[in-house]
N, C-alpha and C positions, 0 to 999 in steps of 0.2 A: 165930486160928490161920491158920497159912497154906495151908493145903488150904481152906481154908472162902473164902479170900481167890481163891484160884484157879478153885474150882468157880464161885462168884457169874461171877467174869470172864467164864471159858467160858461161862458160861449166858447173860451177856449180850449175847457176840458172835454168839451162835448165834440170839439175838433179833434182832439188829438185822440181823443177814444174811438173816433171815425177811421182817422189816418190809420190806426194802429190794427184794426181790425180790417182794414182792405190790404194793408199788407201780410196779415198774415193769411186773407183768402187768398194773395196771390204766390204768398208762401206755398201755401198747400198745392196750388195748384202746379206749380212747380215741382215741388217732390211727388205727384200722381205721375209728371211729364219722366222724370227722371229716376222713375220706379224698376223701371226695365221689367215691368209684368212681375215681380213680388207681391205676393200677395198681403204681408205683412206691412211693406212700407206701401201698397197701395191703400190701404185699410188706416192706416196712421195718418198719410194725408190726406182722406176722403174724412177721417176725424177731426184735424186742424179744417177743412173746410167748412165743416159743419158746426163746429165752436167758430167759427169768425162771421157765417151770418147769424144765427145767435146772437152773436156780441153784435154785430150792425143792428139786428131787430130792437136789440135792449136798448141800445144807445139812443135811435131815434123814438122809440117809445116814451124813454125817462124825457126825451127833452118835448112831447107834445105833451106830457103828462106835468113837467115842470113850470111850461107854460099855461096849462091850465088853471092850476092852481095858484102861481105867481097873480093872473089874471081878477080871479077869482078872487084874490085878498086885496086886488089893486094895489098890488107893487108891480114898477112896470120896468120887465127884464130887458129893453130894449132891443129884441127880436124883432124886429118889421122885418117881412121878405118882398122887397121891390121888381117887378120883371122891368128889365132893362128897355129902354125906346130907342131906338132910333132916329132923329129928329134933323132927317137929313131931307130936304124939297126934294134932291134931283129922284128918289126912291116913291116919292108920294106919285 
């Protein structure tokens, strides 16, 4: 169906805008490690760090804010977030 076609999409552009954004926090943080005390390329990646949470802020914001509104109109983005059980006797 084609809502199930579209919620998948958005779910997975909202993944890879995640991925792409903790890599590049881990970018930075790497070029801060590898700066050798320059001030210039300390400043450069203490900038890539602060553009990639930015970008993480944005990213999960558009998607509470996408679900809201998905909500709201009653098209249903198929977002459920399940916490996982354990359903094992010998633990109880």
């Amino acid at each position: 169906e084609v809502a199930n076609v579209v919620a998948a999409t958005i779910n997975l552009l909202f993944v890879i805008a995640a991925i792409v954004a903790v890599v590049f926090l881990i970018w930075g943080g790497i070029r801060w490690v590898i700066s050798g005390g320059d001030k210039a390329a300390v400043e450069s990646a203490r900038n890539t760090i602060i553009a990639a949470i930015i970008g993480l802020v944005v990213v999960f914001l558009s998607f509470v804010i996408l679900n809201v509104v998905f909500q709201f109109l009653g098209i249903p983005l198929g977002t459920t977030f399940n916490i996982p059980t354990v359903n094992n006797p010998q633990l109880r």
